[in-house]
C-alpha positions as CSV (number, residue, x, y, z in Angstrom):
1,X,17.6,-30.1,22.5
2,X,13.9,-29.2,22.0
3,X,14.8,-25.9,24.5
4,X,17.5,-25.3,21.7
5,X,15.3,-26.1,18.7
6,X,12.4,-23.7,20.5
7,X,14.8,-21.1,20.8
8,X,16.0,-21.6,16.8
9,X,12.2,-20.8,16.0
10,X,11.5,-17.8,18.4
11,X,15.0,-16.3,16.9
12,X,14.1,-16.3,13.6
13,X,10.5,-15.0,14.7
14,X,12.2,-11.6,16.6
15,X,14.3,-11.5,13.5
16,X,11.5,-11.1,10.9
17,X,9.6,-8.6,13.6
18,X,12.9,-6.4,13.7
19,X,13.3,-6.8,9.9
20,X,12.8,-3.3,7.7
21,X,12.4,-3.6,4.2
22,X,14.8,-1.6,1.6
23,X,14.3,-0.6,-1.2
24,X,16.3,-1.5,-4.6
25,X,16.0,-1.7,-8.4
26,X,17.3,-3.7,-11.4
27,X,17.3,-3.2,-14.9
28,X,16.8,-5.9,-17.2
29,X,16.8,-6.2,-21.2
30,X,14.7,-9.0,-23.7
31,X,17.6,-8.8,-26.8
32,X,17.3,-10.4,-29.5
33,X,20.9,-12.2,-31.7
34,X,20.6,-11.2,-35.5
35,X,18.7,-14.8,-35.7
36,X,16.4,-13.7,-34.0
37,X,16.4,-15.4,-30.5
38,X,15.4,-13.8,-27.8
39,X,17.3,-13.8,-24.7
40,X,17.3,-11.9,-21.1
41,X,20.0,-9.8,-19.5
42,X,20.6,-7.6,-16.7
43,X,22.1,-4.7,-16.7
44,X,25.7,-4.8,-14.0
45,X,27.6,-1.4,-15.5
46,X,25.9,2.2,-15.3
47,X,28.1,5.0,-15.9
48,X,31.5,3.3,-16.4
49,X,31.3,1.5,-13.0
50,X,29.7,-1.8,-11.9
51,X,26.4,-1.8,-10.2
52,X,26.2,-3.2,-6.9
53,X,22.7,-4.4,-5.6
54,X,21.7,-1.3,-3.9
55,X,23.1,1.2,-6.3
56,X,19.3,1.7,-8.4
57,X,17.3,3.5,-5.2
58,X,14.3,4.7,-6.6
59,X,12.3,4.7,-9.2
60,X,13.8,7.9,-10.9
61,X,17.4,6.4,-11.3
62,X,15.5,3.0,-12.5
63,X,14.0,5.7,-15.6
64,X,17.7,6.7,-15.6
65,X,19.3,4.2,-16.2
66,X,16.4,2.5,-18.7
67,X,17.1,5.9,-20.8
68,X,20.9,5.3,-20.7
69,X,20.3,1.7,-22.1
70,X,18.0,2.8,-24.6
71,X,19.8,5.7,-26.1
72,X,23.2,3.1,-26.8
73,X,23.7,0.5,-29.7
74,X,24.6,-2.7,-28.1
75,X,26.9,-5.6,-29.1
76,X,28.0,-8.7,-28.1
77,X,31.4,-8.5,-26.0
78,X,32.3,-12.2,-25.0
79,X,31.3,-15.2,-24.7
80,X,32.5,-17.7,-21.9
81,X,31.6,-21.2,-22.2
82,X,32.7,-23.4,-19.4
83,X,32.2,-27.1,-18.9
84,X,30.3,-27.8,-15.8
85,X,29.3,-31.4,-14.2
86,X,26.4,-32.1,-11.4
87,X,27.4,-35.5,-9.2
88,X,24.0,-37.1,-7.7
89,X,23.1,-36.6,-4.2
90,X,24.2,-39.7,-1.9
91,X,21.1,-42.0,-0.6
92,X,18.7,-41.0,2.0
93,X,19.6,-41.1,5.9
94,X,16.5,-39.8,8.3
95,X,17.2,-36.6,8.0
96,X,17.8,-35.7,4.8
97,X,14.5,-38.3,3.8
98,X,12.5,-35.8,6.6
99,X,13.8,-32.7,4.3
100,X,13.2,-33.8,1.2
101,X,9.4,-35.3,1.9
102,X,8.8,-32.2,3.8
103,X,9.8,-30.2,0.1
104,X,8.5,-32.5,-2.1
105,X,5.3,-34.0,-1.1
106,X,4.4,-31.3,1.8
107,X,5.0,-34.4,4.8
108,X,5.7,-33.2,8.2
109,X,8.7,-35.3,10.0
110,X,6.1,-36.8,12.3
111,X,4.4,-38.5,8.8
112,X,7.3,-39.0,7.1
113,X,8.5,-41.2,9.6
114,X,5.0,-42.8,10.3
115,X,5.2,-43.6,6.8
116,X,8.9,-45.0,6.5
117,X,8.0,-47.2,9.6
118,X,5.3,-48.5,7.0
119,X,7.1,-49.3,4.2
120,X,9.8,-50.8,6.6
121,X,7.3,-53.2,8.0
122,X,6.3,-54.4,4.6
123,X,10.0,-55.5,4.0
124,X,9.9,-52.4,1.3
125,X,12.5,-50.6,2.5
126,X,15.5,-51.3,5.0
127,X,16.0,-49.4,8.6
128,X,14.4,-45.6,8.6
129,X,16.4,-44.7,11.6
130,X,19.9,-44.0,10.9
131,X,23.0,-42.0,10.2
132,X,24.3,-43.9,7.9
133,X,24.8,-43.3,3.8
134,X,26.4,-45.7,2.8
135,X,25.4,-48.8,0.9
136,X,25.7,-52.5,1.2
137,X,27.7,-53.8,-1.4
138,X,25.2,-56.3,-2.8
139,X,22.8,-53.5,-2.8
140,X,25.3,-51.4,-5.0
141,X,25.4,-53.8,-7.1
142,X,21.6,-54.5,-7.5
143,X,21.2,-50.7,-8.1
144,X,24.0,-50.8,-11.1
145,X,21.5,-53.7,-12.5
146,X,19.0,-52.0,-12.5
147,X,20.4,-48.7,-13.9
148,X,21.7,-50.7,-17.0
149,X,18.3,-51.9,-17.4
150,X,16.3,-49.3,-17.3
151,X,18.3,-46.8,-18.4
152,X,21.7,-48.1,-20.2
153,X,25.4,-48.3,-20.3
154,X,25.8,-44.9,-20.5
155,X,23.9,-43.4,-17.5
156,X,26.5,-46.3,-15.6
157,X,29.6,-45.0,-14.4
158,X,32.5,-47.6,-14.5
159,X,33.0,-48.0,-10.9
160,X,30.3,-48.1,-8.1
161,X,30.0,-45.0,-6.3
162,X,30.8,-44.3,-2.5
163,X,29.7,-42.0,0.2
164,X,30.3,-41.3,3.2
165,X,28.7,-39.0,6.3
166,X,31.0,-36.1,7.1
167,X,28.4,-35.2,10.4
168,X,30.3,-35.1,13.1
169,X,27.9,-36.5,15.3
170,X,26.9,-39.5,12.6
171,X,25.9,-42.8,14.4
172,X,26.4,-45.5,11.4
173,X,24.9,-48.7,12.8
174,X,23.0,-49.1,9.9
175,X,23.4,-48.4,6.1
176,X,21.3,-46.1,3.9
177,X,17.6,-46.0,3.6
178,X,16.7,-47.6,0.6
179,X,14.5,-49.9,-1.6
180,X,15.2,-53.7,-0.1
181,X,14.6,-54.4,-4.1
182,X,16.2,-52.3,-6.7
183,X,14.3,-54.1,-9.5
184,X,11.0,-52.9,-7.7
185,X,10.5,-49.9,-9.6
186,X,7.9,-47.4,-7.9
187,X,5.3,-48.7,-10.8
188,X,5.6,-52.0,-9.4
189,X,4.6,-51.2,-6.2
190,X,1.8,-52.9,-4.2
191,X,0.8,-50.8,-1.5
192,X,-2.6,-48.6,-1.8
193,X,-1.9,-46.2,0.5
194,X,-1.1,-42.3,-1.6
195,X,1.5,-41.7,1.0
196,X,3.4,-44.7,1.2
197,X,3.4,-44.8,-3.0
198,X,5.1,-40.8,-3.2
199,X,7.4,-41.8,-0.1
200,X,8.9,-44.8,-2.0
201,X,9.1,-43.4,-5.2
202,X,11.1,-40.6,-3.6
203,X,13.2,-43.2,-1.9
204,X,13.8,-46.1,-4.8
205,X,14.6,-42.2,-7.4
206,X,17.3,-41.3,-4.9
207,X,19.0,-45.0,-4.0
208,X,18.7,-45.5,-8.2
209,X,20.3,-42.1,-8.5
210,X,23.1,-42.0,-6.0
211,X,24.6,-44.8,-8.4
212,X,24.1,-42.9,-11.8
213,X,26.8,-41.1,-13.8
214,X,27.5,-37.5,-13.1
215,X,24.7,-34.8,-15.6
216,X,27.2,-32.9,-18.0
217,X,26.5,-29.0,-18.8
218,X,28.0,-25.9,-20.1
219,X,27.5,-22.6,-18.2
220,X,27.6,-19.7,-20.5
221,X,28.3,-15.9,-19.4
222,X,27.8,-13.5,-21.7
223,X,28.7,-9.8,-21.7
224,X,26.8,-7.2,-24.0
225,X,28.4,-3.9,-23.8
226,X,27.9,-0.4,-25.3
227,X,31.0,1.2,-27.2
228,X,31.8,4.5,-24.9
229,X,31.9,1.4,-22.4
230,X,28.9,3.2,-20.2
231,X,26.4,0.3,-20.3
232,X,27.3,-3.4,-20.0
233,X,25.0,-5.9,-19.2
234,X,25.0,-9.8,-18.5
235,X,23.0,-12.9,-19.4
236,X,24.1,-16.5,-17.7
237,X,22.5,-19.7,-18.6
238,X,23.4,-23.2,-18.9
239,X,22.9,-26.2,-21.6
240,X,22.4,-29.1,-21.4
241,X,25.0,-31.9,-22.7
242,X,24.3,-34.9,-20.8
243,X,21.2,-35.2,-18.1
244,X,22.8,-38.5,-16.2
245,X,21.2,-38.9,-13.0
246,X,19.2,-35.6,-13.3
247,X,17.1,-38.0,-15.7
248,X,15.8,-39.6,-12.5
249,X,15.5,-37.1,-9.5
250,X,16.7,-33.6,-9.0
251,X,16.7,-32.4,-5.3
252,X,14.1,-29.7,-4.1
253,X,15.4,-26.1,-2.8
254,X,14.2,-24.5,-0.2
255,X,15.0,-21.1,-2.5
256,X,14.2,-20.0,-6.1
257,X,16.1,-21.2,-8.8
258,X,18.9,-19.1,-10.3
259,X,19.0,-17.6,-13.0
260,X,22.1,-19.6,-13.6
261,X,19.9,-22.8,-15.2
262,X,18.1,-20.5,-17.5
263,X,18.8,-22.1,-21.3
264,X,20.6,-19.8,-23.7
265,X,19.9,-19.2,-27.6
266,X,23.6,-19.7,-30.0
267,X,25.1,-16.0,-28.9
268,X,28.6,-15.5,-30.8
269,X,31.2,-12.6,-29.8
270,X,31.4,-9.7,-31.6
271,X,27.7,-9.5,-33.1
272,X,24.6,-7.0,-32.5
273,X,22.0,-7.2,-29.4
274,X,19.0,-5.7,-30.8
275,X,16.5,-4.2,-28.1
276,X,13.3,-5.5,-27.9
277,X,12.7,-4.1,-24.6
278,X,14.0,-2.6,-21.3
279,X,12.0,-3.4,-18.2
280,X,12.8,-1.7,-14.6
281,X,11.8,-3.6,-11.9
282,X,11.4,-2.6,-8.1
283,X,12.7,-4.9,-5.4
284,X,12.7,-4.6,-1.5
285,X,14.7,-6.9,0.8
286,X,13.4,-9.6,2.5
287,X,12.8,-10.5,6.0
288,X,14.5,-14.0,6.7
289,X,12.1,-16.7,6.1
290,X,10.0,-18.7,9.2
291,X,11.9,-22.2,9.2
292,X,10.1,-24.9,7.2
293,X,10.7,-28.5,9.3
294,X,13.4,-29.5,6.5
295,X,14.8,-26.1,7.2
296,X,15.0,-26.3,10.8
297,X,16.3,-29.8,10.7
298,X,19.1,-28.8,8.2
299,X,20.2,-25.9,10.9
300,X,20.0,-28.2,13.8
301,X,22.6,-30.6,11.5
302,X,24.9,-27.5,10.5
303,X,24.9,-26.7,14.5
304,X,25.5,-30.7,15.5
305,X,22.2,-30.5,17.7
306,X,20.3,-33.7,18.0
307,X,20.5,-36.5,16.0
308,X,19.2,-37.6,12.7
309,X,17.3,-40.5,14.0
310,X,15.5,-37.7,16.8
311,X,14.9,-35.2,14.8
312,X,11.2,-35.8,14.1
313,X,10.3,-36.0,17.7
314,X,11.9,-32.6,18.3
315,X,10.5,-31.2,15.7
316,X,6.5,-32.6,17.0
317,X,7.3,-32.2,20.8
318,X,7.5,-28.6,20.4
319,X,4.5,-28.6,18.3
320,X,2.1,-30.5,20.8
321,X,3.1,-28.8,23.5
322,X,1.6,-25.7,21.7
323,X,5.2,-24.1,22.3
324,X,5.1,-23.3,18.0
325,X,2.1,-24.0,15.8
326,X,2.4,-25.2,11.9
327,X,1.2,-23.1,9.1
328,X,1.8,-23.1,5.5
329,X,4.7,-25.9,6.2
330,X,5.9,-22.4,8.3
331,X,6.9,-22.8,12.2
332,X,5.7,-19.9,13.5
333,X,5.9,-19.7,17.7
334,X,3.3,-19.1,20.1
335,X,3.1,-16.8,22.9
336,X,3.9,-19.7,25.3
337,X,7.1,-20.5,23.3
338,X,8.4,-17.2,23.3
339,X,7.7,-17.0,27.7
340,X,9.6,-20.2,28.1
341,X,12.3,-19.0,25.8
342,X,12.5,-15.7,27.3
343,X,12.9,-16.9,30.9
344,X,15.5,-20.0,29.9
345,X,17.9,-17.3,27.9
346,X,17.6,-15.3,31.7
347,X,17.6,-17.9,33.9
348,X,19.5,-20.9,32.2
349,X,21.4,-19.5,29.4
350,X,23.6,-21.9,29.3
351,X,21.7,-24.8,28.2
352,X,20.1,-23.1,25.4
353,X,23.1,-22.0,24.0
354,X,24.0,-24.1,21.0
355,X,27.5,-25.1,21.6
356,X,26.5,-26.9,25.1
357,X,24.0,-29.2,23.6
358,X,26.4,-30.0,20.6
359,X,29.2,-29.9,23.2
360,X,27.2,-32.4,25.6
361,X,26.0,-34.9,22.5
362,X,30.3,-35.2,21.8
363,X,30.5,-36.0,25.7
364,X,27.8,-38.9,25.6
365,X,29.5,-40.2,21.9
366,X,32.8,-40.7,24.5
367,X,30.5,-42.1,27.0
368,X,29.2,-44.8,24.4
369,X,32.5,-45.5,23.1
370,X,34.0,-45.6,26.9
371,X,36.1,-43.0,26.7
372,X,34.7,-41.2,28.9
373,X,33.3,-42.3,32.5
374,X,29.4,-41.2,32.7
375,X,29.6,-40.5,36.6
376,X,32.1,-37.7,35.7
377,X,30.2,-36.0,33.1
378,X,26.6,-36.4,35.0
379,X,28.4,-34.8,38.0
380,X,29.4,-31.6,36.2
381,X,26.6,-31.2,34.7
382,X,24.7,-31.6,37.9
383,X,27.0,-29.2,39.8
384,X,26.1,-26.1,37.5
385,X,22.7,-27.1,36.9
386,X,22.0,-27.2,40.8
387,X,23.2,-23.3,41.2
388,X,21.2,-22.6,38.5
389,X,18.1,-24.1,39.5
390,X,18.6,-22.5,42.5
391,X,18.6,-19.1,41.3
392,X,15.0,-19.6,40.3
393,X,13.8,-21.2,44.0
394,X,12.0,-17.8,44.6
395,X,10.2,-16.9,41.8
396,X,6.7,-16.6,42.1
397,X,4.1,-16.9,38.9
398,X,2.2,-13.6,39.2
């Protein structure tokens, strides 16, 4: 698995060094309604036809198509409203705590766990180890108290709510991680330690969360087009109806927001878009990002490599080995990482490839539930993993 994970990292590294940059432009307008509320748009039709992302080239047809704008009364087209609802995140397992510490408080996998193992001691929280998100029924319960509480009937929905892992590799001995007291708000917390406060905060605002009702919102699109129907641009945003459990915790990104949760001003059909100003604005593609440690262990879960319970080891082994180093919260590999992933894609290709290792992690599952006799497996594998050791008998470090 850590061959695997290495080889994740060097990837993504020969990716970025291959990476050449394009260039693009976009157009975008500050209107204003005949209220006088300013609002943003970007301009999607040139010419009668719509603009696809690499259709502005250069800085000339940028001016071009600023003129075009310019030159052309504007008015509101339509106006789509649609209802919209967010449903909380369910309650922390290992890996998804290891992602969202690593976002929001900067922890590596190796601290985060350090730090659960902490808490866990101090009867705080219950097991940081597992698969498992769902949540005892007592504790469900205790959470729906507490929401009532704190927050009030409203932010309750009228029944509990209920997750469950879709992994196919989950192990579910034990339930979710979560607060051991629901009533022990963050504030209440006795511990001195910086670390061990954020962690549990972040912990007791997802359990409380995963319980809360659904936040309510409208997405809005609106079109602003020119008569002759040459120029047409678009503004989306959303408002607000109902926060819910957005009140309490909101999950990081590992991207920038969109320009989809952007608030809009009252913009009716049918009336004027004054021009306040038309800005051009040069863009170039970007290389693929380095993998952050919630990154990589979100691609080792979408691959079925490892476990959730493992992944923080994986994630350190490769580090203290000096196979990748850590900067910025960026995995970035070192010479030694790339020669040891070089020669196992040439010599052992096999068991770097991704589908083995999530292949071999289904074969032990059907060991553990006897399904499946271990001799059997362990003599395959030994088979085709003698030949290939074999092929390498000769060679000689030079």
């Amino acid at each position: 698995v850590q061959s695997v994970c290495l080889r994740l990292i060097v990837e993504r590294e020969m990716e970025i060094e291959a990476f050449r940059a394009r260039e693009f432009w976009s157009v975008s307008a500050a209107l204003n309604t005949p209220r006088g509320q300013e609002f943003e748009a970007r301009l999607t039709v040139l010419g009668g036809q719509k603009l696809d992302k690499f259709d502005i080239p250069t800085a000339e047809a940028a001016e071009l198509a600023v003129q075009a704008v310019t030159s052309r009364t504007l008015k509101v087209i339509s106006v789509e409203a649609k209802p919209a609802s967010r449903n909380p995140y369910p309650p922390f397992m290992t890996s998804t705590l290891q992602q969202e510490a690593s976002r929001k408080l900067g922890m590596g996998a190796r601290a985060c766990m350090s730090t659960a193992q902490r808490l866990y001691e101090a009867g705080l929280i219950t097991y940081m180890r597992t698969d498992g998100i769902d949540m005892a029924p007592e504790a469900v319960m205790a959470a729906r108290d507490a929401i009532k509480a704190r927050f009030g009937e409203q932010y309750l929905p009228k029944s509990p709510r209920m997750y469950k892992n879709k992994a196919k590799n989950a192990q579910e001995a034990h339930e979710c991680i979560r607060p051991t007291d629901m009533m022990r708000s963050p504030d209440k917390l006795a511990v001195a330690e910086k670390d061990q406060k954020a962690l549990y905060d972040l912990i007791w605002k997802r359990t409380i969360a995963s319980q809360m009702e659904s936040a309510r919102m409208e997405r809005t699109t609106v079109d602003i087009g020119s008569p002759d129907g040459q120029i047409g641009l678009r503004a989306n945003g959303q408002v607000m109806l109902f926060d819910g459990f957005l009140k309490v915790y909101d999950q990081g990104r590992d991207d920038e927001e969109d320009e989809d949760s952007r608030r809009l001003p009252l913009i009716e059909e049918g009336e004027a878009a004054a021009k306040r100003g038309i800005t051009p604005e040069q863009h170039f593609t970007q290389a693929p990002p380095r993998y952050t440690e919630a990154t990589l262990v979100k691609r080792m879960e979408e691959l079925g490599i490892g476990r959730p319970s493992t992944y923080a080891s994986i994630v350190t082994t490769i580090q203290d080995r000096d196979y990748v180093r850590k900067e910025q919260n960026r995995l970035i590999p070192e010479d030694k990482g790339r020669l040891v992933t070089i020669f196992l894609l040439k010599y052992f290709p096999r068991y770097v490839s991704y589908d083995f290792t999530a292949h071999l992690e289904g074969e032990l599952d059907d060991i553990s539930a006897g399904d499946l006799a271990w001799r059997e497996v362990l003599r395959r594998f030994w088979r085709d993993f003698t030949v290939a050791l074999e092929g390498t008998s000769e060679l000689r470090i030079g």
